[in-house]
N, C-alpha and C positions, 0 to 999 in steps of 0.2 A: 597536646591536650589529651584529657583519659576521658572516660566516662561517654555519655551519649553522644556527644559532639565529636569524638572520636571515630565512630560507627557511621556516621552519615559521609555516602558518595554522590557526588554526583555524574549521573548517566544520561546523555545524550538530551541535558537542558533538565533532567528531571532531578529530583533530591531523593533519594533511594535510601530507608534505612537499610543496619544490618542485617540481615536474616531474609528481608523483604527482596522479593520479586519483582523484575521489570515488567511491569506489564501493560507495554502499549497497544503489543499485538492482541492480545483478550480486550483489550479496552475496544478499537480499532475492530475487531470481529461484532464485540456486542453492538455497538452504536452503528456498524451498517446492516446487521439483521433488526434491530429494534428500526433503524430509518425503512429498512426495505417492508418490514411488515406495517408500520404506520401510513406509509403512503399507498400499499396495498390497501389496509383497510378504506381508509380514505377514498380510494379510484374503485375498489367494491359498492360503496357506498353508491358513489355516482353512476355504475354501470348495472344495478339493480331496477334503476328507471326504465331499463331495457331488457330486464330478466333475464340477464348474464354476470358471469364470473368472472375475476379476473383470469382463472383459468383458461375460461374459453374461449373470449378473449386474445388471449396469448395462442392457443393453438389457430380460429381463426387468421390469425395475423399469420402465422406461420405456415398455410397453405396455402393463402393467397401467394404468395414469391414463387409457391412451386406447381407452374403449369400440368407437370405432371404425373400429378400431386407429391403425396410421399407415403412411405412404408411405416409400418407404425413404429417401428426402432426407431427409423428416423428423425421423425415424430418427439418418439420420447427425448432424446437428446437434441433436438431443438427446442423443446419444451422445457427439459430438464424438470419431468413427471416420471413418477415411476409408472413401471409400463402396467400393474393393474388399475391403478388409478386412473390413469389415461384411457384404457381399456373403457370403464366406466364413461369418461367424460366425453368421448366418441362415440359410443353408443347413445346419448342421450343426443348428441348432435347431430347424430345421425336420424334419429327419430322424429326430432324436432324438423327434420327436411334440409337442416344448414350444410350438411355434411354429408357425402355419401361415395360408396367404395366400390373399386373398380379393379379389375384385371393389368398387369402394366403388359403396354403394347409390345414391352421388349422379353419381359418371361411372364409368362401364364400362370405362372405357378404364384408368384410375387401379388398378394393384393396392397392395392394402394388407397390412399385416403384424399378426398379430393372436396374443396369447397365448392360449394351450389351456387347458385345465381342469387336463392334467396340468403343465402350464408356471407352470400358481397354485399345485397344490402343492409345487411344487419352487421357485418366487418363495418360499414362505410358508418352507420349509427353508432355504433362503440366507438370509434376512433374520433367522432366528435366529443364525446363524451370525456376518451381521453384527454384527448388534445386542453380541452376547459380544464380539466384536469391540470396537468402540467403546466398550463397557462398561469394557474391560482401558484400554484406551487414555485415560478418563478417571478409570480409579484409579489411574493412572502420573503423571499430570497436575492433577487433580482435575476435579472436575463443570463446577466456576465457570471455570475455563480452558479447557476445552474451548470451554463457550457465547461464550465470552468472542470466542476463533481463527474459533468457526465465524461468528459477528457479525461479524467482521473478515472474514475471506473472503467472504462474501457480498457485503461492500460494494465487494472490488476487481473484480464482476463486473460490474457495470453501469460 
């Protein structure tokens, strides 16, 4: 056969013309940053009943596991915040009373960033919050899909 029928391949279940690009992996990138910033916005939405970000949030969360505490490098790559940003978003946590920074017992020189007592009750109000969150989100989806996504995403992280 000649002409356009001649031009068409197919790749990996897909029908690919000539000239044209596989692009599962662009596809595949856009639809888990449009999913991750939807449900962001979304769990934003619900965690402003508490005048917090999902930012903070996520740093909260991340201090509590570490009795003591962590370094703000550390920080940023358990955040995955760049470090001015975060800069900012620990100062204001810090203000607020949630947050606040201390010497580590093992070098002096080392300041470490460490959650309050009132920083655990308001971690403990946002993760309700979350939680409803995620809740809605697996009766949109069901239970078994959600565990399903989140087994999948775990795996593209390593």
């Amino acid at each position: 056969m000649t002409g356009q029928y001649a031009r068409r391949v197919v790749h990996g279940g897909r029908l690919i013309m000539a000239g044209q690009r596989d692009t599962r992996v662009p596809d595949l990138v856009d639809l888990l940053t449009r999913a991750q910033r939807a449900l962001a916005r979304d769990l934003g939405t619900r965690l402003e009943e508490e005048g917090a970000s999902v930012d903070q949030w996520r740093v909260l969360r991340a201090l509590v596991t570490a009795p003591d505490g962590r370094s703000m490098g550390e920080l940023a790559v358990a955040v995955e915040i760049p470090h001015p940003t975060l800069t900012r978003l620990v100062d204001g946590l810090v203000d607020a009373a949630l947050l606040f920074r201390g010497h580590s017992p093992q070098d002096r020189r080392r300041v470490s960033v460490h959650i309050s007592e009132l920083g655990r009750t308001k971690l403990d109000r946002l993760e309700a919050l979350a939680a409803a969150h995620e809740h809605s989100v697996a009766e949109r989806l069901s239970h078994q899909a959600v565990d399903e996504l989140s087994a999948l995403l775990r795996s593209l992280e390593g």
